[in-house]
C-alpha positions as CSV (number, residue, x, y, z in Angstrom):
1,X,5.0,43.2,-31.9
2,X,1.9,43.5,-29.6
3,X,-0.2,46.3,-29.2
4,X,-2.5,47.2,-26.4
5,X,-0.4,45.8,-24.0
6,X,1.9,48.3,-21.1
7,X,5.2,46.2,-20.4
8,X,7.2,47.4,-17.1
9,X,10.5,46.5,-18.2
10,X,12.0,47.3,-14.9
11,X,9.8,44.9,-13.2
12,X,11.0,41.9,-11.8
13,X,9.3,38.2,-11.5
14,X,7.5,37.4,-8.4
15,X,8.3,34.1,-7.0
16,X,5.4,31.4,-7.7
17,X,5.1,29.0,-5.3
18,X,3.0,26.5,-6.8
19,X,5.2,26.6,-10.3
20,X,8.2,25.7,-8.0
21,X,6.5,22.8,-6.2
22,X,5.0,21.4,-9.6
23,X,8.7,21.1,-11.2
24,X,10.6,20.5,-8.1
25,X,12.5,16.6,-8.4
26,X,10.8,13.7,-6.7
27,X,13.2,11.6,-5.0
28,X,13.1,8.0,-6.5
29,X,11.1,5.2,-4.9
30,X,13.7,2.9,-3.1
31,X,14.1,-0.1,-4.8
32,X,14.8,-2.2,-1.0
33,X,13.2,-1.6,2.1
34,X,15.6,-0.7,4.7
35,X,13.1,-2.4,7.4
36,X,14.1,-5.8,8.4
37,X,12.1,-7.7,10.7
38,X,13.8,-9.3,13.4
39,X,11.0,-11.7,14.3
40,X,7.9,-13.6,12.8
41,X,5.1,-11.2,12.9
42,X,6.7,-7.9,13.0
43,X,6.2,-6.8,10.0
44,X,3.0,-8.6,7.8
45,X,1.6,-7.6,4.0
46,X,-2.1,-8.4,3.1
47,X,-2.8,-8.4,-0.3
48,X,-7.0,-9.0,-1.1
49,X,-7.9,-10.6,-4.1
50,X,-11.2,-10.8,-5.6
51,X,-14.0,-11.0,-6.8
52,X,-13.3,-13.9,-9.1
53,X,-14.5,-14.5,-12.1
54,X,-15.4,-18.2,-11.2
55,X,-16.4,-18.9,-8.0
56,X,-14.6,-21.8,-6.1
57,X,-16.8,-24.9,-5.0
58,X,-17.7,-24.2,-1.7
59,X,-18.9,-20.4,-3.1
60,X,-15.4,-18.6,-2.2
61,X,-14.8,-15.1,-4.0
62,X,-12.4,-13.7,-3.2
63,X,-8.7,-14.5,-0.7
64,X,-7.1,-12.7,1.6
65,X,-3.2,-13.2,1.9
66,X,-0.7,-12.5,5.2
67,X,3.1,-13.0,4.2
68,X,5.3,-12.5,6.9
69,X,8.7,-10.7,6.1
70,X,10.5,-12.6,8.6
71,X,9.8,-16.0,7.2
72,X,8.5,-15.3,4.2
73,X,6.0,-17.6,5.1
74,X,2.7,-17.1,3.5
75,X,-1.3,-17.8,4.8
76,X,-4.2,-17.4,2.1
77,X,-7.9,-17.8,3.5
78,X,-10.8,-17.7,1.2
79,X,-13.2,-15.7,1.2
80,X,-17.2,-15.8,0.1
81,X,-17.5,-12.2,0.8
82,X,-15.4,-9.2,1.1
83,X,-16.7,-7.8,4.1
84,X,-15.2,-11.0,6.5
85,X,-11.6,-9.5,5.5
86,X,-11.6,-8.4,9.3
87,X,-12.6,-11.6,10.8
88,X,-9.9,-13.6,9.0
89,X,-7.4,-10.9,10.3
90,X,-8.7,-11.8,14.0
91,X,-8.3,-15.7,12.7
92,X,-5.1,-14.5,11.5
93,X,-3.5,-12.3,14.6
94,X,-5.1,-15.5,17.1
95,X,-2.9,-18.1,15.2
96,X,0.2,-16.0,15.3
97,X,-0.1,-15.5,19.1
98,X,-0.9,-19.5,19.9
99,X,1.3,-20.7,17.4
100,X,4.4,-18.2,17.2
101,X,3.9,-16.7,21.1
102,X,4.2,-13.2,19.4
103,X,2.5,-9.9,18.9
């Protein structure tokens, strides 16, 4: 149906390896985490929120969240300025290691 173009037949297809990567099956995300923590502190998610829209009274922006998955036990501090993220995680780790004598 072409012209112009010399078929080879005989030839065989080389193996692409960025074809098979690209259609290769991704596992499915796991829908539980198999990590339990055993004890307050071991495991911790920080979610950062901000800026708001509105700012709070006292000027806050933004808030910085710790949930332990032990407890389930939740600590928001507020924030005027993303940058003191850090120093509320040292506030943060401190409080855990007076109050809950953990790591």
């Amino acid at each position: 149906m072409m012209e112009g173009i010399d078929l080879d037949l005989n030839s065989k297809p080389e193996f692409c390896d960025t074809c098979v990567k690209a259609k290769a099956a991704q596992q499915p995300f796991p829908k539980k985490n198999s990590f339990e923590a055993e004890i307050y502190g071991e495991k911790v998610i920080v979610n950062i929120w901000g800026p708001a829209p509105t700012h709070s009274l006292g000027g806050h922006k933004s808030s910085l969240c710790f949930k332990d998955l032990y407890t389930h036990e939740e600590q928001i501090y507020f924030l005027k300025h993303k940058s003191k993220c850090f120093e509320s995680y040292k506030v943060y780790e401190a409080w855990v290691r007076m109050q809950c004598n953990t790591q």
